[in-house]
ZAKE-710389 format. One record per residue (C-alpha): residue number from 1; residue in three letters; chain; z, y, x. Coordinates in steps of 0.1 Angstrom, whole numbers, plus 2048, in hexadecimal, padded with zeros to 3 digits. Example, Ala and Ser with C-alpha at 12.3 -4.5 7.8 and 13.67 -1.06 7.14 Angstrom:
# residues 2
NODE|1|Ala|A|84E|7D3|87B;
NODE|2|Ser|A|847|7F5|889;
This chain:
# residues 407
NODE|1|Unk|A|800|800|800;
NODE|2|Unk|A|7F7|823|80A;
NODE|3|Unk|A|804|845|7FE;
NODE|4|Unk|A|7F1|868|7FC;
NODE|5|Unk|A|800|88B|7F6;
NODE|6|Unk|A|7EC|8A9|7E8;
NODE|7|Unk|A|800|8C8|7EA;
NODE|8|Unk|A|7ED|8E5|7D8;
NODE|9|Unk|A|7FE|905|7EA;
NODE|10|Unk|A|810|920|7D3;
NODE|11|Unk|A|7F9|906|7B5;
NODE|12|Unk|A|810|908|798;
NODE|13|Unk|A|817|929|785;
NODE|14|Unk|A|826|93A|767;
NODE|15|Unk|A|810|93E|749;
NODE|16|Unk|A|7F8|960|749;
NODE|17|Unk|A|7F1|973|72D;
NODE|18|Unk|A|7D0|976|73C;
NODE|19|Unk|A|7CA|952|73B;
NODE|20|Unk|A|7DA|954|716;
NODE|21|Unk|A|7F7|949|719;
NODE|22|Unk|A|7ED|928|735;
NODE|23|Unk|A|7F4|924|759;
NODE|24|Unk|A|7D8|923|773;
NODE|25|Unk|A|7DC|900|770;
NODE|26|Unk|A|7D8|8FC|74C;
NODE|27|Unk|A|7BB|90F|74C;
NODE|28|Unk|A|7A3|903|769;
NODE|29|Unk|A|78F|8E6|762;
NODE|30|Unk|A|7A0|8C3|771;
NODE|31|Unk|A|797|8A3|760;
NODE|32|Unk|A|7A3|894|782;
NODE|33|Unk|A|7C5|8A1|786;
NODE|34|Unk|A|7C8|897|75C;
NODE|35|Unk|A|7BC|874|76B;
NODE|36|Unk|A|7DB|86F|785;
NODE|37|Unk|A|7F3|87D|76C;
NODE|38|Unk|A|7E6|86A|74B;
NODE|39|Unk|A|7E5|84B|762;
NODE|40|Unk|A|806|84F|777;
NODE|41|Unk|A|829|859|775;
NODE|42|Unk|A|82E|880|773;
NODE|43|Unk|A|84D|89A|76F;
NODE|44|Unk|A|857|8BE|780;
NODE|45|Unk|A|866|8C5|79E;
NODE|46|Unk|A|87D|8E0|7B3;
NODE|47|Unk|A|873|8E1|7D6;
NODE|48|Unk|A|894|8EE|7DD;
NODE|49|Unk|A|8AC|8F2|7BF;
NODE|50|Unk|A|8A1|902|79D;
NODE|51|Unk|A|89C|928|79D;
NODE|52|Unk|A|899|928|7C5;
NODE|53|Unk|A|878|934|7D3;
NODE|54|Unk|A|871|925|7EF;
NODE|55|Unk|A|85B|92C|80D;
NODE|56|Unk|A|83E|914|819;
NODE|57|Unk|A|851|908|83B;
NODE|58|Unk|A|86D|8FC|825;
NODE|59|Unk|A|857|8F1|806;
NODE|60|Unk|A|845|8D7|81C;
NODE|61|Unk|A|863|8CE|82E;
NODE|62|Unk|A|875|8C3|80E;
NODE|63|Unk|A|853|8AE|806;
NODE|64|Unk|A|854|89F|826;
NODE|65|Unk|A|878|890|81C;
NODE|66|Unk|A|88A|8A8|82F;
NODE|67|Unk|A|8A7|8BF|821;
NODE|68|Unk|A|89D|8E2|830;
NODE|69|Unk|A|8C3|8EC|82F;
NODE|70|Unk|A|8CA|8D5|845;
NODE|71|Unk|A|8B0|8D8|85C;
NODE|72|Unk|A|89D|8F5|85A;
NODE|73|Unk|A|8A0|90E|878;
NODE|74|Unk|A|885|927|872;
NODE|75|Unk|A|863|925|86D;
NODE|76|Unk|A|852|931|88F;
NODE|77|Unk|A|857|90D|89D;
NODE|78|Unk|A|843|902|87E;
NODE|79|Unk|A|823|91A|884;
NODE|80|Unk|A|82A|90E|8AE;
NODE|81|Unk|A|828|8EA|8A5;
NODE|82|Unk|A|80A|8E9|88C;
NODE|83|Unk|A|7F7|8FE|8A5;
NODE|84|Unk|A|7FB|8E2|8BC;
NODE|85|Unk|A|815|8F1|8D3;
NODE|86|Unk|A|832|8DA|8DC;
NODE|87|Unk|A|854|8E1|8D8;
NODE|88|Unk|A|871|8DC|8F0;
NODE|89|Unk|A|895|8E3|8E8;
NODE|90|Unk|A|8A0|904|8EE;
NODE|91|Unk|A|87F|915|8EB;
NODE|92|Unk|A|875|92F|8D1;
NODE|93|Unk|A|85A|934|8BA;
NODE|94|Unk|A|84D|94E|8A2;
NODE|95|Unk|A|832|95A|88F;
NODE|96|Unk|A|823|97A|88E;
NODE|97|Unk|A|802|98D|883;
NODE|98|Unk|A|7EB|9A1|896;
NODE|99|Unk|A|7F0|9C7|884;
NODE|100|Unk|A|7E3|9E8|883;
NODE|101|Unk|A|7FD|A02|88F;
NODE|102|Unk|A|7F8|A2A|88A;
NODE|103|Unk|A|811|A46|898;
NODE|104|Unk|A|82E|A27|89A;
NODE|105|Unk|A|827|A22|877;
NODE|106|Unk|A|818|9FB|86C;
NODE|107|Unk|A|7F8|A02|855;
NODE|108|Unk|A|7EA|9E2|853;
NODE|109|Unk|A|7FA|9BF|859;
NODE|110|Unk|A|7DD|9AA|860;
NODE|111|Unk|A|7C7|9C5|86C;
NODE|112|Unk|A|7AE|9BE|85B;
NODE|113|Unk|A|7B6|99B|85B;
NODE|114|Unk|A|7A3|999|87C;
NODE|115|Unk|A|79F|976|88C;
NODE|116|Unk|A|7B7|975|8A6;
NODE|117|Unk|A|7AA|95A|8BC;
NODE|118|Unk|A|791|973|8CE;
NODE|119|Unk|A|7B0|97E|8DB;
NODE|120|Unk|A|7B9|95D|8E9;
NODE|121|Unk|A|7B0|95E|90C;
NODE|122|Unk|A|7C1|982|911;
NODE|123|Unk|A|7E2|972|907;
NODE|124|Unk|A|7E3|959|91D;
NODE|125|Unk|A|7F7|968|938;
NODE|126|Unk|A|810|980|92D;
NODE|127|Unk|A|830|981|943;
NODE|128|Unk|A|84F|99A|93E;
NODE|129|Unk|A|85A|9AD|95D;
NODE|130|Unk|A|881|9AE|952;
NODE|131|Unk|A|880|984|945;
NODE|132|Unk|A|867|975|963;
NODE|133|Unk|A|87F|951|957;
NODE|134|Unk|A|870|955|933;
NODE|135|Unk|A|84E|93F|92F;
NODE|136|Unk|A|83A|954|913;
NODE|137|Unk|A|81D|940|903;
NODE|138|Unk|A|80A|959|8EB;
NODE|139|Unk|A|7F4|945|8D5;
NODE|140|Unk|A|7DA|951|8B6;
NODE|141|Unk|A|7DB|939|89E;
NODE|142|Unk|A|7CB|939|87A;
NODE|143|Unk|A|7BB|961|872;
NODE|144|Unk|A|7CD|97E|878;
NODE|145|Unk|A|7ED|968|881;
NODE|146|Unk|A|7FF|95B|8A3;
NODE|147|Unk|A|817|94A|8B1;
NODE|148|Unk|A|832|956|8CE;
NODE|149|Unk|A|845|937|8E5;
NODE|150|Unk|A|862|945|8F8;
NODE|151|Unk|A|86C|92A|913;
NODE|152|Unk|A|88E|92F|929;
NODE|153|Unk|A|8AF|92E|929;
NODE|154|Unk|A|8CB|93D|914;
NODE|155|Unk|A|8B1|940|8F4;
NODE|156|Unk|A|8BA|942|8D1;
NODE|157|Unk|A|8A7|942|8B2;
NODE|158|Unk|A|8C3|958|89E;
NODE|159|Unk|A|8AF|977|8A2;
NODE|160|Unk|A|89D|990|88D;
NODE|161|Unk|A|879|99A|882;
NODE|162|Unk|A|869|9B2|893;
NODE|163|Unk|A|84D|9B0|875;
NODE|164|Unk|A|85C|9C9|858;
NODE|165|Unk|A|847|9B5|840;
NODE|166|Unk|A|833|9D4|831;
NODE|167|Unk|A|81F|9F1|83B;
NODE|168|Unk|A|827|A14|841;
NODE|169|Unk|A|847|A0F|857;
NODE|170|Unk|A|84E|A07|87A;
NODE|171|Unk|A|850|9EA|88B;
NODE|172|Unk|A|876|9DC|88B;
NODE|173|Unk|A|88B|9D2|8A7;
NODE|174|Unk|A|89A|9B1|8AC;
NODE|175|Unk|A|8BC|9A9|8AB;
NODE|176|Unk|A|8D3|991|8B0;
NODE|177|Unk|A|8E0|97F|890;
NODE|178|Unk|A|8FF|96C|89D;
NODE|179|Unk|A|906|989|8B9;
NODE|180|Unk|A|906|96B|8D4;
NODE|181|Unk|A|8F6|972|8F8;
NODE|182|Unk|A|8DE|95F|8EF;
NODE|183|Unk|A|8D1|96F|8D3;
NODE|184|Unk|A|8D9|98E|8E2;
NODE|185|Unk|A|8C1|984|8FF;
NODE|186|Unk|A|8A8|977|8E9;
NODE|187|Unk|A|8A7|998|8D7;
NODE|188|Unk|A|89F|9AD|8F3;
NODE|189|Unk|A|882|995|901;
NODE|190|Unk|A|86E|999|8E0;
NODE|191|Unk|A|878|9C1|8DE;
NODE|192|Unk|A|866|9C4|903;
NODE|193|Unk|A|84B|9AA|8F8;
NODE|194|Unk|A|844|9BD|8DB;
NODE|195|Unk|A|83E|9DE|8F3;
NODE|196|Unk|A|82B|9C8|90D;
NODE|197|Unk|A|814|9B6|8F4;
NODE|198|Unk|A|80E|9DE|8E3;
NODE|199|Unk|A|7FF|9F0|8FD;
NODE|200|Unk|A|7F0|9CA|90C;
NODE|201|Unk|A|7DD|9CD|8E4;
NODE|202|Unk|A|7D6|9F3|8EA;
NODE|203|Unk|A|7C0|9F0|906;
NODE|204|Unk|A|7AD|9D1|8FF;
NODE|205|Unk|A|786|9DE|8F4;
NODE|206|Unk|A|784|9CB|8D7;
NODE|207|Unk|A|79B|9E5|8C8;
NODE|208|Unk|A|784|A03|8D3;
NODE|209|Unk|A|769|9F3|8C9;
NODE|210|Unk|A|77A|9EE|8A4;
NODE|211|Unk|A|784|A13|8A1;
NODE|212|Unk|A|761|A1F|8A7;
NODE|213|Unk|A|756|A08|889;
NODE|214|Unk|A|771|A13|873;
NODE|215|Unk|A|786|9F9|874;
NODE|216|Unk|A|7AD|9EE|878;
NODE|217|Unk|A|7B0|9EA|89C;
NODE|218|Unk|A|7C9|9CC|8A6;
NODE|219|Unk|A|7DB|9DD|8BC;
NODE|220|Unk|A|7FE|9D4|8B4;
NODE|221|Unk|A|811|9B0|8B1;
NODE|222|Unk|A|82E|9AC|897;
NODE|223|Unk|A|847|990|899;
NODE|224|Unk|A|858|97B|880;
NODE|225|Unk|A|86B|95C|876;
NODE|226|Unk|A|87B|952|89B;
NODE|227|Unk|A|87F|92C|897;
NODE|228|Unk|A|88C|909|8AD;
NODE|229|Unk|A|87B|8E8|89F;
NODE|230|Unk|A|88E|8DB|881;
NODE|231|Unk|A|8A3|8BD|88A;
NODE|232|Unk|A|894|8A0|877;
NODE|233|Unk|A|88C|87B|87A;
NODE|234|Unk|A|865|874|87D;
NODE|235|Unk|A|85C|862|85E;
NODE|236|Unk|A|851|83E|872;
NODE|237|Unk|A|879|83D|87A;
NODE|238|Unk|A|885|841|857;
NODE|239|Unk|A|86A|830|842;
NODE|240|Unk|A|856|81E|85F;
NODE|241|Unk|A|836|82F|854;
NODE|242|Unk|A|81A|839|866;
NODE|243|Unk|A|80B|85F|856;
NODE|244|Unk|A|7F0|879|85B;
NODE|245|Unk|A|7EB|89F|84E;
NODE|246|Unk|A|7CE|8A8|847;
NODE|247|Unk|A|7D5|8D5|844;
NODE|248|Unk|A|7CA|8F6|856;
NODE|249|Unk|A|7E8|909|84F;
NODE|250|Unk|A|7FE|908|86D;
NODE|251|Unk|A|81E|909|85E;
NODE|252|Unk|A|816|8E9|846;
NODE|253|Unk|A|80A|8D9|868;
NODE|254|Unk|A|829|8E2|879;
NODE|255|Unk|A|83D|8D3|85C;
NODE|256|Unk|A|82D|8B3|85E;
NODE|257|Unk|A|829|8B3|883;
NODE|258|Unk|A|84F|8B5|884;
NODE|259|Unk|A|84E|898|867;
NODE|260|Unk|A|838|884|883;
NODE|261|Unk|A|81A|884|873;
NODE|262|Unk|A|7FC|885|88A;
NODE|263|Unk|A|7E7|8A6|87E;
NODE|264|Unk|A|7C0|8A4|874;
NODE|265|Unk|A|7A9|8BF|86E;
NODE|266|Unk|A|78E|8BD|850;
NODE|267|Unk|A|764|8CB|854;
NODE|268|Unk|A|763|8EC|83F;
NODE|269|Unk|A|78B|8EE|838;
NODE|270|Unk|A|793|914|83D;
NODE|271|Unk|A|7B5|916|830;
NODE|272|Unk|A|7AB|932|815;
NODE|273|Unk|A|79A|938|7F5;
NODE|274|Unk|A|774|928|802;
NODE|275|Unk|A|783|909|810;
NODE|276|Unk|A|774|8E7|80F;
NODE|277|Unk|A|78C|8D4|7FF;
NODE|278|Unk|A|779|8B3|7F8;
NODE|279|Unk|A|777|8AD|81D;
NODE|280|Unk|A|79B|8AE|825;
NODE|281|Unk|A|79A|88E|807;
NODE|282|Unk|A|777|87E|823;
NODE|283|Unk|A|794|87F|83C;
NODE|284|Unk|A|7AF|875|82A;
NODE|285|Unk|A|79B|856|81D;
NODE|286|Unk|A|791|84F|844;
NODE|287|Unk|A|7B4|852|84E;
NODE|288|Unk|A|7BE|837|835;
NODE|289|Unk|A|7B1|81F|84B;
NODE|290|Unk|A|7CE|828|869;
NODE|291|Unk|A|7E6|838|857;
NODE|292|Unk|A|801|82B|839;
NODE|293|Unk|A|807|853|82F;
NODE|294|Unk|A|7EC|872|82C;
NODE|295|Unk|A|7F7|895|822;
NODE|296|Unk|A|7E0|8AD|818;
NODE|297|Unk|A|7E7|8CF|814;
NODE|298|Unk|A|7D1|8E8|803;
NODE|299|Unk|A|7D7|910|80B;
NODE|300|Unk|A|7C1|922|7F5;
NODE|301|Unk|A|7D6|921|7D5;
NODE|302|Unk|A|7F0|937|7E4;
NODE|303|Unk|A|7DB|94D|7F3;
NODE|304|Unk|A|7C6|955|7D7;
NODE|305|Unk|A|7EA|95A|7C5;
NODE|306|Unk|A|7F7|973|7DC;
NODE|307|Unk|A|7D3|988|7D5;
NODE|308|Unk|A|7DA|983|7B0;
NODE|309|Unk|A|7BA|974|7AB;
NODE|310|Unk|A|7BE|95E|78B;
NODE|311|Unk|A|798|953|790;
NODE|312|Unk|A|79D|94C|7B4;
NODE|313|Unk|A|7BD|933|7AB;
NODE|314|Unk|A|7A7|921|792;
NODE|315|Unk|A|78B|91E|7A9;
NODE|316|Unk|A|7A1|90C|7C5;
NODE|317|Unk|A|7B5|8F9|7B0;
NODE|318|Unk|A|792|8E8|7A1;
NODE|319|Unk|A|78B|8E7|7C6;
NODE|320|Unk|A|7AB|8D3|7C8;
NODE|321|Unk|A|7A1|8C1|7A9;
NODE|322|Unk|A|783|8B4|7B5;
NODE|323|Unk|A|794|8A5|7DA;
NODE|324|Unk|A|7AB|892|7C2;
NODE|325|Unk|A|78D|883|7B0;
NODE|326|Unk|A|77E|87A|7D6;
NODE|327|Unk|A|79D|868|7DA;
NODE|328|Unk|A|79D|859|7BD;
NODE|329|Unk|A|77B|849|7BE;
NODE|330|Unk|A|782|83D|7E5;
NODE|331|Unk|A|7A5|82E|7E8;
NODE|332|Unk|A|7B2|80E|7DD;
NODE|333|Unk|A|7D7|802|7DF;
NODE|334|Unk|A|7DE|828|7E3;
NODE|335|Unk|A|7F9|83D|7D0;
NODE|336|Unk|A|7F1|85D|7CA;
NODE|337|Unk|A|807|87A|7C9;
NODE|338|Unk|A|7FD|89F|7BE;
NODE|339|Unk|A|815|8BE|7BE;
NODE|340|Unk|A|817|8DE|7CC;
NODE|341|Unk|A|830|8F1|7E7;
NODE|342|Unk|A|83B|909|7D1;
NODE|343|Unk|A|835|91A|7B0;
NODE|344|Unk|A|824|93C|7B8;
NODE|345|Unk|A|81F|959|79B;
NODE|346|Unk|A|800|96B|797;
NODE|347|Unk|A|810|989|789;
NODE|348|Unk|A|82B|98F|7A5;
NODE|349|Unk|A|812|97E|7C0;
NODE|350|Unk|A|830|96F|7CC;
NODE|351|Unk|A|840|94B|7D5;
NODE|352|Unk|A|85A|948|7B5;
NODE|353|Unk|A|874|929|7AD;
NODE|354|Unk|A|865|91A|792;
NODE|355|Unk|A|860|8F4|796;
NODE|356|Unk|A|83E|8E9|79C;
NODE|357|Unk|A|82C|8C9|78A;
NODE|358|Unk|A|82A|8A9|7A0;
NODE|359|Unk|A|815|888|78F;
NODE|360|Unk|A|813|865|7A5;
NODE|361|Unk|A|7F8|851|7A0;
NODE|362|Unk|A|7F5|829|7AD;
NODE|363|Unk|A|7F3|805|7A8;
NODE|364|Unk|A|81C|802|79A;
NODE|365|Unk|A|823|824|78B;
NODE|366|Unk|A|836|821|768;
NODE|367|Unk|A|81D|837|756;
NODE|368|Unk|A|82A|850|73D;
NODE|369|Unk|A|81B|864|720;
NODE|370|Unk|A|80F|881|733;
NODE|371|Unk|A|7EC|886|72C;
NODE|372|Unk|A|7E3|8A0|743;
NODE|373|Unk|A|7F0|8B4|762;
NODE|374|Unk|A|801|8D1|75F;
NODE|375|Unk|A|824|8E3|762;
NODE|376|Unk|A|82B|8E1|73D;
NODE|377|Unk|A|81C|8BD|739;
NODE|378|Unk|A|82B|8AF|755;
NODE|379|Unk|A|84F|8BB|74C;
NODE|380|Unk|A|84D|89F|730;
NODE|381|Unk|A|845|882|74E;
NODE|382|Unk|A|85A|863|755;
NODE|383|Unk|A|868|873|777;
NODE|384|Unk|A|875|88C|769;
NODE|385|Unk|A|886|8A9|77A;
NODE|386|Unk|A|885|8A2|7A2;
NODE|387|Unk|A|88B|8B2|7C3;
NODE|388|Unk|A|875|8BE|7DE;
NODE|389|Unk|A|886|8A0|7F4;
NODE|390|Unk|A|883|885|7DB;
NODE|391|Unk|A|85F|884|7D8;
NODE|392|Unk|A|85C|872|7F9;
NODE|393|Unk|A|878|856|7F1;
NODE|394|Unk|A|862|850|7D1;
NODE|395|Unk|A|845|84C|7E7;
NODE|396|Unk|A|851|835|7FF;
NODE|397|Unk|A|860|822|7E7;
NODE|398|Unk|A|842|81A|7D3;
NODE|399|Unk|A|836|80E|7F5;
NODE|400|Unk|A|852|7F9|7FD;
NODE|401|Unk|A|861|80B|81A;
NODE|402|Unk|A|887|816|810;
NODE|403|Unk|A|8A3|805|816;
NODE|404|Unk|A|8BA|7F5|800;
NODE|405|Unk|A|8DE|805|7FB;
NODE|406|Unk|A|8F6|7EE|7F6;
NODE|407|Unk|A|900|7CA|7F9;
């Protein structure tokens, strides 16, 4: 027996009064996410608790098994690991944007949204005078977006964002969060980075080049979300299975690289609105062969969210639809599983704490009366009312690979 997770990002919403009074869900064609739920088990679930929104390092934590207040230490290590960086304890992570800065003042956070990796080779040697012990690895990752690695001694990740998380202020500075010298240390490498890696963006020609053509210049870096790798068990210990992830997003690869699932890219996946779902389900399928576990993860749902683009949403999630029915026609002795990360609302373009639907679709599901997938529908399902962590116990059960408690 095999297992397969689709995770729609930000999929589920609140009903729109544009859409009449329906979700995104309930109104985008999807006979084959009505298939897995007329022909499985359904119910709702709360990635973290009920009412609690959570973000997408944690989401996909929890629906790895894992109980993000437990482990979680901050999502840079995430974005680190799922752009293929590894991870040593005691190092440092964050993410960060390339931005637009004007007389100190932040004007555009993604300047632009610029692709970052032209800038890749420029950031490959950057050194601070007062911290020559300090490794720094500056590395573009997906867009307008990077990662930092601080390597050393006496780090911590208990610091502050530099990123103010909206336009038209400055920059912050970081500070320590538990007042140790660590953190205190910390802080002030990342204040001086921040300075070094300013003027290092100000001079580069690429920037000169994109004020004469009337546009954002990325002449700034803005830090966020300092993070250590969470401390949890690779999957093959716990359940003794052997999984994949198929994603572009680096913090969903991170999540499942810490999980210990080998990470696979898909032809034509972009990680936004005009991705090619289908062929994250042509690798999935392939992967099958190898591999007792595949997660997929599809971005474009939240994204189109945050834009408040109600047609967008739709369009993806029949994008996701139509993966599902890929997998559906290739796999055999396969239990599918479809959910999403988070609930995210169209009208606040926002991550809220609504739970989100989840169906499960295989050979020895008890089927229920829900006849088609959606948040309402679902609620009525046999699971009923889970948690973000107890979807992957219900997997790996179906497959035979938990424990028994008890005598």
């Amino acid at each position: 027996m095999k297992a397969v997770i689709v995770v729609g990002d930000g999929m589920a919403d609140r009903p729109l009064r544009k859409l009449g009074g329906r979700t995104p869900l309930e109104a985008a064609e999807t006979p084959n996410l009505d298939e897995i739920a007329r022909s499985g088990v359904c119910g709702i679930m709360d990635i973290l608790s009920p009412g609690r929104p959570p973000g997408s390092d944690v989401a996909n934590l929890a629906l790895l098994g894992y109980d993000p207040y437990k482990c979680y230490r901050g999502r840079g290590a995430l974005e680190a690991l799922g752009a293929g960086i590894e991870m040593g304890e005691g190092d440092v992570a964050l993410r960060g944007n390339f931005a637009t800065i004007r007389d100190g003042v932040i004007v555009d956070r993604r300047a632009g949204r610029i692709d970052g990796t032209i800038f890749k080779e420029y950031l490959s040697d950057v050194k601070l005078d007062a911290y020559q012990d300090v490794e720094i690895l500056v590395r573009p990752t997906l867009g307008h977006r990077l990662v930092v690695v601080l390597r050393g001694e006496r780090l911590s990740w208990r610091v502050s964002d530099i990123d103010p998380h909206k336009t038209g202020v400055p920059p912050l500075k970081a500070e320590a969060l538990d007042g140790s010298p660590e953190a205190e240390r910390t802080a002030d490498i990342l204040n001086k980075l921040y300075e070094l890696l300013r003027e290092k963006m100000e001079r580069h020609p690429i920037n000169r080049e994109r004020r004469e053509r009337g546009l954002p210049p990325a002449n700034a870096i803005i830090l966020r979300g300092a993070g250590a790798p969470p401390r949890v068990k690779p999957l093959r210990e716990i359940y003794g299975v052997k999984g994949a992830c198929v994603a572009v997003t680096p913090t969903v690869r991170g999540a499942c690289a810490a999980a210990g699932l080998d990470l696979y890219d898909a032809p034509g996946a972009t990680g936004g609105v005009d991705t090619d779902a289908v062929s994250k389900a042509r690798v999935a399928v392939k992967l099958l062969s190898d591999y007792d576990l595949v997660y997929i993860h599809v971005k474009g749902t939240d994204n189109a969210t945050h834009d408040g683009d109600v047609e967008a949403k739709m369009m993806v999630i029949e994008k996701i639809d139509d993966l599902v029915g890929y997998l559906l026609n290739h796999v055999e002795e396969t239990y599918i599983a479809v959910t999403a990360d988070h609930t995210s609302s169209i009208r606040v373009r926002e991550h809220v704490g609504d739970p989100v639907p989840i169906a499960i679709w295989g050979p020895e599901v008890r089927m229920d009366d829900v006849d088609a997938y959606s948040e309402r529908l679902c609620a009525r399902g046999g699971l009923g009312r889970i948690r973000g962590v107890d979807l992957m116990p219900i997997l790996m059960n179906l497959l035979d690979r938990v424990e028994r408690f008890g005598a």
